[in-house]
Each structure stands twice: as structure tokens, then as C-alpha cells.
C-alpha positions in Angstrom: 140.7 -11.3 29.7 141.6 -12.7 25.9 144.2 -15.4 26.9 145.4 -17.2 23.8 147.2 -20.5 23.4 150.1 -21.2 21.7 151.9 -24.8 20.7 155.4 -24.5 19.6 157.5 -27.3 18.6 160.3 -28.5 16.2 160.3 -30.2 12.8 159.9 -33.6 14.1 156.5 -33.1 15.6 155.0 -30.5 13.0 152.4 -32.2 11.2 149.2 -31.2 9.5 146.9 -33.5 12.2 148.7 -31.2 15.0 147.9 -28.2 13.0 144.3 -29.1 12.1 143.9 -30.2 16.4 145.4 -26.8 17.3 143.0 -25.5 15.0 140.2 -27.0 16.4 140.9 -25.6 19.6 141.4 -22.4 18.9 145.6 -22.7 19.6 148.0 -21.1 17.1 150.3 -23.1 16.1 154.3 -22.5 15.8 156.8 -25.2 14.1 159.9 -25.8 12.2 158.8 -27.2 8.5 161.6 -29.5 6.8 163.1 -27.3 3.9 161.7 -30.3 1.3 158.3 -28.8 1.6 157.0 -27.4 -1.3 156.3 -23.1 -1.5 154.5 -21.4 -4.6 155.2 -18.0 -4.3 154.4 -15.5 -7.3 152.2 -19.1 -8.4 156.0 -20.6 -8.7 156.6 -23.9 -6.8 160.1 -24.0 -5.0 161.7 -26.2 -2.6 162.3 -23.8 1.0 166.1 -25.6 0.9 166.3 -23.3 -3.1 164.0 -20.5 -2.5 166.8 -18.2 -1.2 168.5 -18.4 -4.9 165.3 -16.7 -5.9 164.6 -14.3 -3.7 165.6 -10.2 -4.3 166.7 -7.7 -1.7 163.6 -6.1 -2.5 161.6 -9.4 -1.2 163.3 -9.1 1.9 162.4 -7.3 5.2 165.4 -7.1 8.0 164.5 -7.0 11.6 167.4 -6.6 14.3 167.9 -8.6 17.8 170.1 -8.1 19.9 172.8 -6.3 17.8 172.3 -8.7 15.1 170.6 -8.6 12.1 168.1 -10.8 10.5 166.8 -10.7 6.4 162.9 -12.3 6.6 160.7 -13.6 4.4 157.6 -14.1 5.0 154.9 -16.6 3.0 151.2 -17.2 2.9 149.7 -19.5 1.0 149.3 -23.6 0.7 151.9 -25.5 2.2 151.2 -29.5 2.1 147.8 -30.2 2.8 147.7 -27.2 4.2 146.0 -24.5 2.2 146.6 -21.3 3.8 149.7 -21.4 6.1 152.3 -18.6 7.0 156.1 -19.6 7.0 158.8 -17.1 7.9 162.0 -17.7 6.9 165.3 -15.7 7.8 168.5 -15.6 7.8 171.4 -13.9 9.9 173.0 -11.0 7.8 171.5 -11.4 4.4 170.8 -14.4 2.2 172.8 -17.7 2.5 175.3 -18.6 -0.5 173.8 -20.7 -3.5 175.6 -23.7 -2.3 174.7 -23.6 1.4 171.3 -24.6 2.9 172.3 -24.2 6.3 171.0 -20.8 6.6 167.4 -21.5 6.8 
């Protein structure tokens, strides 16, 4: 039997000595990140909280749940100290407005 672990928890606790311990272990890891981290996608660096003013359609995959749907974007790369993490990101019927963060 190939159980696996998982850890899960919010922005409060994600940190990269949980992330390195899970690691270590053989967990995977699942947190919230704080959208003041830092992404480079396409080599660019970009706050998460201003990413969705640069994002296209095209960069965009939708998933449905439940009746409602979802846009993702999904990122692999350095994130903090961090150099090869994967952060999804999505947002309930397309991308938020400029001027609101609240959809990440």
C-alpha cells in the first residue's frame, strides 16, 4: 500500500522551515501564501496581490465545482527561499477587477 501524507494549513502557519520539515519526511505540503510574496513568471517578478492585471485568458485554465466555475493559474518556480514551489491561484468566474484583491 503507497499511503502518502499530506499537511494543509493556512497562511499563518505556511513557512519555508514547515515546508523544508514536510520535505524531509516525505509529506506534501498544502498552504495559503500571503499575496505580498514575490512570483517571476515569463522571468517577470510580480506581486500575487497584481499578477491577475497581467494574466490573459489564454494563461488561464477553468475547472468547474459544483455548478460554479473557477479560472486557475497555476505556477512553478522560486517562491521565497523556496526555489521550486507550485502555487495555484483561482478565482470564481474569471479574473478579479484591477482594483480588487479580494479574489485571490
Amino acid at each position: 500500500m503507497d499511503e502518502k501524507t499530506y499537511v494543509m494549513a493556512d497562511s499563518w502557519y505556511t513557512s519555508e522551515p514547515l515546508i523544508q520539515t514536510c520535505d524531509e519526511k516525505g509529506f506534501f505540503y498544502i498552504g495559503a501564501i500571503k499575496t505580498n510574496r514575490i512570483l517571476c513568471p515569463w522571468g517577470h517578478k510580480a506581486l500575487i496581490r497584481e499578477l491577475a492585471s497581467c494574466l490573459e485568458p489564454q494563461d488561464l485554465h477553468s475547472v468547474t465545482v459544483k455548478g460554479k466555475r473557477y479560472d486557475v493559474f497555476a505556477y512553478e518556480g522560486k517562491v521565497g527561499k523556496l526555489d521550486n514551489a507550485k502555487v495555484i491561484l483561482c478565482w470564481e468566474d474569471g479574473l478579479p477587477h484591477p482594483q480588487r484583491e479580494s479574489g485571490l
